[in-house]
Structure formats: C-alpha cells, structure tokens
DSSP file (Angstrom, degrees, kcal/mol; ACC not computed):
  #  RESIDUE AA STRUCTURE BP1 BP2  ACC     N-H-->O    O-->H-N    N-H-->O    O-->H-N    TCO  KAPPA ALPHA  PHI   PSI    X-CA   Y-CA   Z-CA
    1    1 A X              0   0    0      0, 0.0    16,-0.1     0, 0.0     0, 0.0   0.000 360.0 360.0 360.0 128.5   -5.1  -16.9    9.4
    2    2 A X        +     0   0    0     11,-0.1     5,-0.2     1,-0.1    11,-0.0   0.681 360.0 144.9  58.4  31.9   -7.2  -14.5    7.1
    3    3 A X        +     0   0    0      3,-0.0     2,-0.5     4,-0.0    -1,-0.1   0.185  31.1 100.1 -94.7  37.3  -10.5  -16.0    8.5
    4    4 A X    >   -     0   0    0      1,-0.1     3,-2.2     6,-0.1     6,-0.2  -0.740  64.5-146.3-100.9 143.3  -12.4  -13.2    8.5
    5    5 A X  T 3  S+     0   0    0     -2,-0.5    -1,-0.1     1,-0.3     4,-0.1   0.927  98.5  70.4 -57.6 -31.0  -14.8  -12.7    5.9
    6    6 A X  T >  S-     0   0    0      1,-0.1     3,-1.3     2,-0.1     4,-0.4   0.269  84.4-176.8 -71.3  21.7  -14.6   -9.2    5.6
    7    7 A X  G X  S+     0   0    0     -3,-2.2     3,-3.3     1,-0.3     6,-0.1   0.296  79.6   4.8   0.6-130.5  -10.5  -10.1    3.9
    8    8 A X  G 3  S+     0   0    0      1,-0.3    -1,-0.3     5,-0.1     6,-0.2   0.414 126.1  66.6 -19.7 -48.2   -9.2   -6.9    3.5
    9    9 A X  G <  S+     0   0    0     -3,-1.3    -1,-0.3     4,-0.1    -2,-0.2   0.577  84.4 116.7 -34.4 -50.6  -12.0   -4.8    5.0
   10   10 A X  S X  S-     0   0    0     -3,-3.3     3,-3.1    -4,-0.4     4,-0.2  -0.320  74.7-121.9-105.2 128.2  -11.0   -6.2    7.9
   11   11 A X  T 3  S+     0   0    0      1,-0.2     3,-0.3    -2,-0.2     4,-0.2   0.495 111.8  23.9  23.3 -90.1   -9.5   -4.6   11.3
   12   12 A X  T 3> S+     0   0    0      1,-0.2     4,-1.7     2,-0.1    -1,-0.2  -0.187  87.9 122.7-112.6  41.8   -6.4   -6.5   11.6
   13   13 A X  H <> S+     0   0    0     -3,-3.1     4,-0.5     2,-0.2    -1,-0.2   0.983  90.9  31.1 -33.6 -76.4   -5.9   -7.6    7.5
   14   14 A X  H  4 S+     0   0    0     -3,-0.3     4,-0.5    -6,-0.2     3,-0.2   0.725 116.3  55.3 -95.5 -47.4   -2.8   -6.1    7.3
   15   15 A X  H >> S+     0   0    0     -4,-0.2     4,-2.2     2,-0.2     3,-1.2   0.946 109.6  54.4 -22.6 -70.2   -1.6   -6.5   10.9
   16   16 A X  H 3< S+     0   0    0     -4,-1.7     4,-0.3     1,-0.3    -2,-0.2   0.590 107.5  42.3 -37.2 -35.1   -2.3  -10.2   10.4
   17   17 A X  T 3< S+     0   0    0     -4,-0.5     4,-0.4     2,-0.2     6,-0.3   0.434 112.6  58.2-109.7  -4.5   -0.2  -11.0    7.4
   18   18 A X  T <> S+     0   0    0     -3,-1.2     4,-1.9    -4,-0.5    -2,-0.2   0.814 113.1  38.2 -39.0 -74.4    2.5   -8.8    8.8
   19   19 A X  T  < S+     0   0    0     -4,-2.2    -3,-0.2     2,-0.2    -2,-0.2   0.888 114.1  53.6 -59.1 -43.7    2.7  -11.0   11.8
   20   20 A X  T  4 S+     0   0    0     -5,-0.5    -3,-0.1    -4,-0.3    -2,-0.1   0.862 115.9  34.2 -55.7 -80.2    2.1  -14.3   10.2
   21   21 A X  T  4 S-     0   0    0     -4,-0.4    -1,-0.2     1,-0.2    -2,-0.2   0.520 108.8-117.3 -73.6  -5.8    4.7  -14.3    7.7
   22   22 A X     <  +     0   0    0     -4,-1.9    -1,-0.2     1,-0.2    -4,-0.1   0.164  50.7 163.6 105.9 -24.1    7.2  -12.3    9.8
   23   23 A X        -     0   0    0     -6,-0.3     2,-0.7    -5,-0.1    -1,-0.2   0.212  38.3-138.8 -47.7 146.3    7.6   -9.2    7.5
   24   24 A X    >   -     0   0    0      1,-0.2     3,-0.7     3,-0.1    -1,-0.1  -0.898  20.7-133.6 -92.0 140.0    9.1   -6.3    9.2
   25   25 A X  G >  S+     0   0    0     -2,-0.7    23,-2.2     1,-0.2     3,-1.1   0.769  94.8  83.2 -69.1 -22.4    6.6   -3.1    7.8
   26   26 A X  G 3  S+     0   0    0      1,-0.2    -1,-0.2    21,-0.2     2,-0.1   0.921  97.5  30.8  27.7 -87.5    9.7   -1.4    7.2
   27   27 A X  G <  S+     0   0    0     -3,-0.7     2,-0.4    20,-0.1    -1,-0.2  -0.186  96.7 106.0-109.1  49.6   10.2   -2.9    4.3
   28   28 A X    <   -     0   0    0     -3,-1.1    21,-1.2    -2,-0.1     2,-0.4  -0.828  41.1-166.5-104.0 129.6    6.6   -3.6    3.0
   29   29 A X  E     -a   49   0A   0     -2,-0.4     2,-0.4    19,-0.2    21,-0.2  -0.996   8.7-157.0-141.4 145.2    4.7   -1.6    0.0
   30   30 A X  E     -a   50   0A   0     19,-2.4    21,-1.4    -2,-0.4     2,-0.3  -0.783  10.8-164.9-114.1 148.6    1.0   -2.2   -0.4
   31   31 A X  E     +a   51   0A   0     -2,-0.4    21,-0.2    19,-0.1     2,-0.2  -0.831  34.1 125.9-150.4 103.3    0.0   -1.3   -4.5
   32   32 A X  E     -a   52   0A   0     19,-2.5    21,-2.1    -2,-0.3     3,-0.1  -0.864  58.0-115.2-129.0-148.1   -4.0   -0.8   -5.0
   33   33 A X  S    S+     0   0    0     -2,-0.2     2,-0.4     1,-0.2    19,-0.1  -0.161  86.5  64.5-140.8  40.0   -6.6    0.8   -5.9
   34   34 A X    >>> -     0   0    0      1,-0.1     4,-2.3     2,-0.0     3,-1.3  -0.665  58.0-163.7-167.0 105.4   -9.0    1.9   -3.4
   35   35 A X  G >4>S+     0   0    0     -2,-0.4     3,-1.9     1,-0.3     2,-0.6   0.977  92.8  50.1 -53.4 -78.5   -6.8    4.6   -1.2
   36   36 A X  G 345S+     0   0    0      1,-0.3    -1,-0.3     3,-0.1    -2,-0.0   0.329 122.9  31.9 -62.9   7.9   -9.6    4.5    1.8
   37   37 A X  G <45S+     0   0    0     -3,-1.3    -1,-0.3    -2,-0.6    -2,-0.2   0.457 135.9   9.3-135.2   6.0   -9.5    0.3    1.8
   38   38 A X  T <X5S+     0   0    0     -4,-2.3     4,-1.2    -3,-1.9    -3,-0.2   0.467 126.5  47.3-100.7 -72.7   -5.8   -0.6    0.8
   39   39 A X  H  ><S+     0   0    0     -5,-1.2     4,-1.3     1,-0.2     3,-0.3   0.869 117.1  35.2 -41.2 -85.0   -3.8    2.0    0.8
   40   40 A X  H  ><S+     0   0    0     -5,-0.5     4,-4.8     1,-0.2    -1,-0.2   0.727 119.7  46.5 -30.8 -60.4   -4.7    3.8    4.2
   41   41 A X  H  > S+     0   0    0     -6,-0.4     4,-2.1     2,-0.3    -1,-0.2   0.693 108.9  58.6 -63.4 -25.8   -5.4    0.6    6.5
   42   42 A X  H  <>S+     0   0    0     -4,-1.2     5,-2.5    -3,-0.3    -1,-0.2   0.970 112.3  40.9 -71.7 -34.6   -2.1   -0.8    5.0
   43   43 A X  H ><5S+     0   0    0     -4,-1.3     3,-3.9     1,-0.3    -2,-0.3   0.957 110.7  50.2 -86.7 -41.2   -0.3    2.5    6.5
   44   44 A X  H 3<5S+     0   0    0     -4,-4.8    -1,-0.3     1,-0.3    -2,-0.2   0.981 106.7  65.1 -59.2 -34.9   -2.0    2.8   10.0
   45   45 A X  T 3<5S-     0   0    0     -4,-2.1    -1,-0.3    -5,-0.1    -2,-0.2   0.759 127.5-105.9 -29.6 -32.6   -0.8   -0.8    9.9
   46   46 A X  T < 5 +     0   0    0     -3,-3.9     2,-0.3     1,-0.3    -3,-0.2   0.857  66.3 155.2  74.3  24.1    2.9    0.4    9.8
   47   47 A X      < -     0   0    0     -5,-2.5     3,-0.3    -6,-0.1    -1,-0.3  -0.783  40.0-139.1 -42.7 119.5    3.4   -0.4    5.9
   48   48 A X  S    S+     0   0    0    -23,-2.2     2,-0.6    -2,-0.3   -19,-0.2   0.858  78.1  28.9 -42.8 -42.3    5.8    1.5    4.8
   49   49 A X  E     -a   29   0A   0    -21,-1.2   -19,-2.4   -24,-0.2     2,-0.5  -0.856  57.4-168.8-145.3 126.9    4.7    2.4    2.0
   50   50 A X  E     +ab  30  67A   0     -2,-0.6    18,-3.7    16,-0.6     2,-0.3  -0.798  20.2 179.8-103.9 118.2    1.1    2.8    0.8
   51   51 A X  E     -ab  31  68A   0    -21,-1.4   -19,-2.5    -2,-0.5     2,-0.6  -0.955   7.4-160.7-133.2 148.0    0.7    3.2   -3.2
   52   52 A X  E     -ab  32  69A   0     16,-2.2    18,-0.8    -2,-0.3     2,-0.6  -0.978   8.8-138.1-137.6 118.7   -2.3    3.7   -5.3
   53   53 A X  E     + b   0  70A   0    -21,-2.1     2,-0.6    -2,-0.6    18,-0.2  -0.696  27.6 157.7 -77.8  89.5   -3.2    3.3   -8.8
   54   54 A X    >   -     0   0    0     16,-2.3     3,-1.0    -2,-0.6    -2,-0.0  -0.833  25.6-163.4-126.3 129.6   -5.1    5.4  -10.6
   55   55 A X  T 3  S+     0   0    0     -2,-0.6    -1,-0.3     1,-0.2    17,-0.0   0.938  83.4  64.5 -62.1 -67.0   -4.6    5.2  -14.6
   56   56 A X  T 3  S+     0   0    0     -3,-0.1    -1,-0.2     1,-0.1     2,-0.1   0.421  71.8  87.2  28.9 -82.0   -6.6    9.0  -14.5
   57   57 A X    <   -     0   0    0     -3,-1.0    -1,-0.1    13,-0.2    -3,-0.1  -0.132  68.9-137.6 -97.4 158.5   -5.2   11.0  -13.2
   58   58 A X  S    S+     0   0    0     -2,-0.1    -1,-0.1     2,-0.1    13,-0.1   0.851  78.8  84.3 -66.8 -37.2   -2.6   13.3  -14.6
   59   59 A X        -     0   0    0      1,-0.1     3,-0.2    11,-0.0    12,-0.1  -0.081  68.7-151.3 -10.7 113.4   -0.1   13.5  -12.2
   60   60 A X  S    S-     0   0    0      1,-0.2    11,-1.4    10,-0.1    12,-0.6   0.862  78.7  -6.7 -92.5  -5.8    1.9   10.6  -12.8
   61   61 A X  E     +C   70   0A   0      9,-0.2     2,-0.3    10,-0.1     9,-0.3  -0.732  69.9 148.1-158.1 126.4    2.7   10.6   -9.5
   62   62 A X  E     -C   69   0A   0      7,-2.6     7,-1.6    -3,-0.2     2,-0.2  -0.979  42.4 -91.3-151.1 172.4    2.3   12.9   -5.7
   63   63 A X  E     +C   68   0A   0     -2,-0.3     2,-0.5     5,-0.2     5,-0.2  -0.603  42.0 165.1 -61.9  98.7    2.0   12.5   -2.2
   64   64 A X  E >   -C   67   0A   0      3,-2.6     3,-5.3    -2,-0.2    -2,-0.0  -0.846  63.5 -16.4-113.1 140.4   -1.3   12.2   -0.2
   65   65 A X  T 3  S-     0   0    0     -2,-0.5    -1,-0.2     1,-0.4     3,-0.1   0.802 124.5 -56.3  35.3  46.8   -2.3   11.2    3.1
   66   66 A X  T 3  S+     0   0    0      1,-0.2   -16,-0.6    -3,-0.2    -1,-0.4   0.736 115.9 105.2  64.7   5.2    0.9    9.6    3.5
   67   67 A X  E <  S-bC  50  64A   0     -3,-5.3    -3,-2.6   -18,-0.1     2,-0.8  -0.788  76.6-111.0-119.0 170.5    0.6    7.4    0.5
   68   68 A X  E     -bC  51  63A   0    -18,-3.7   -16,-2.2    -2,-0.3     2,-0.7  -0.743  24.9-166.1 -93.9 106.2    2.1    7.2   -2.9
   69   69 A X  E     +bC  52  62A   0     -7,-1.6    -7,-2.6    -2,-0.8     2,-0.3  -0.831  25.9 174.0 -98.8 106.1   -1.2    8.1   -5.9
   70   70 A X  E     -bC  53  61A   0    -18,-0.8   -16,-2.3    -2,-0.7    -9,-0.2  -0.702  30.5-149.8-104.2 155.8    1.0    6.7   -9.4
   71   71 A X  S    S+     0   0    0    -11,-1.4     2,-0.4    -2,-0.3     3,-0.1   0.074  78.7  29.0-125.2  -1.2   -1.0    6.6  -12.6
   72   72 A X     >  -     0   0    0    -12,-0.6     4,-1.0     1,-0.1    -1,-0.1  -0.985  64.9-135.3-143.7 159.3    1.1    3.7  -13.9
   73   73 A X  H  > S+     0   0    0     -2,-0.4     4,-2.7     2,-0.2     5,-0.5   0.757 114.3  63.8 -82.5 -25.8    3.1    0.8  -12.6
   74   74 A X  H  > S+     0   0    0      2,-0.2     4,-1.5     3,-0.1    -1,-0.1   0.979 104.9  47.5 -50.5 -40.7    5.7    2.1  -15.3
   75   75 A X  H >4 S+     0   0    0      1,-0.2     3,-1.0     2,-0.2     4,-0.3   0.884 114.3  52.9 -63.9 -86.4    5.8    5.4  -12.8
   76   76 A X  H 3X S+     0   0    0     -4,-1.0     4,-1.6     1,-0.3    -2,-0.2   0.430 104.6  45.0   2.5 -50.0    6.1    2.9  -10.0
   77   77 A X  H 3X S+     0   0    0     -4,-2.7     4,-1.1     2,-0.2    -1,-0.3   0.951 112.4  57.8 -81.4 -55.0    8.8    0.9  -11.0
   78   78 A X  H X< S+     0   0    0     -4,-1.5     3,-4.2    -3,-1.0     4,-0.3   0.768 111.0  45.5  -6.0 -82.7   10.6    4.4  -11.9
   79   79 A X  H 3> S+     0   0    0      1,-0.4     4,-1.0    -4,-0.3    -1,-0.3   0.728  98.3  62.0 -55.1 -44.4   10.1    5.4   -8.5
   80   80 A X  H 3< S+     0   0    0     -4,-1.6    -1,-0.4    -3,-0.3    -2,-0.2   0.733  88.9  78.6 -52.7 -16.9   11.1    2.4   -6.7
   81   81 A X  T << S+     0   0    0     -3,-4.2    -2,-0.2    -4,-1.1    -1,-0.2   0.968 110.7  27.7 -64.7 -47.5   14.9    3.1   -8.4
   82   82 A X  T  4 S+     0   0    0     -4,-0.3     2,-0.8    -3,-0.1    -1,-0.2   0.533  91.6 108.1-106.2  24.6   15.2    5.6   -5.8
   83   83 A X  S  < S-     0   0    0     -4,-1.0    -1,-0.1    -3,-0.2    -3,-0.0  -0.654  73.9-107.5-100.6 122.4   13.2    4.8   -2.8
   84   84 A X              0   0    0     -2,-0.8    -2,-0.0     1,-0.1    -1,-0.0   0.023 360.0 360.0  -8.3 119.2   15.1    3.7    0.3
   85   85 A X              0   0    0    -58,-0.0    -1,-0.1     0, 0.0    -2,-0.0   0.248 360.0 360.0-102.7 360.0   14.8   -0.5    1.4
C-alpha cells in the first residue's frame, strides 16, 4: 500500500487509499492546496468532495472545476454546516 514513490502524484493515490481502508467516496473530502495535484485527482477518483486552500484569494469561497477553492478553514468549517453526508 502507498508504494509508489511518486505518493500523491501517483495514478491510483487516491484510488488506493479508498480501496484499502474501505471508504465509500461518497462520503470523502480531500482539503489541499495544489487544485491540479490534490484536489482534481482526488475528484476523478470519485471523492466527493475536492476543496482547496488558498489564503489569497478574496473570495472566501466558489466553485471550480468541480471543487470547492475556500480561503480559510474557518470558511470551510462554515461550509461543512450545510453540506450533505
């Protein structure tokens, strides 16, 4: 399990730890900080929900590419009050 070097980077990352530990992706949220190597892979994976941190930007929060872009985890937790489980 998660012996490829490339960790994250890699293919089936996110597949992989889905399948080991049993999680349904349903009910999964991925929280980093690099959209095109968390975020994205987590959601062609079949995470539900792909969120990305950037303190930046001004928004405190929108919709992208099918992921969530927050500029805090304080927005974050906000946002988790109303999001579906």
């Amino acid at each position: 399990m998660y012996q490829d070097p490339r960790g994250k980077f890699a293919p089936s990352y996110y597949p992989d730890i889905l399948k080991y530990h049993g999680f349904d992706p349903d009910t999964v949220m991925m929280v980093g900080d690099e959209p095109a190597h968390d975020m994205l892979p987590a959601l062609r994976a079949g995470i539900r929900y792909g969120i990305s941190i950037d303190r930046k930007q001004p928004e405190k929060w929108f919709r992208k590419d099918g992921g969530i872009f927050v500029n805090s985890l304080d927005v974050l937790a906000e946002l988790m009050k109303d999001m579906p489980v």
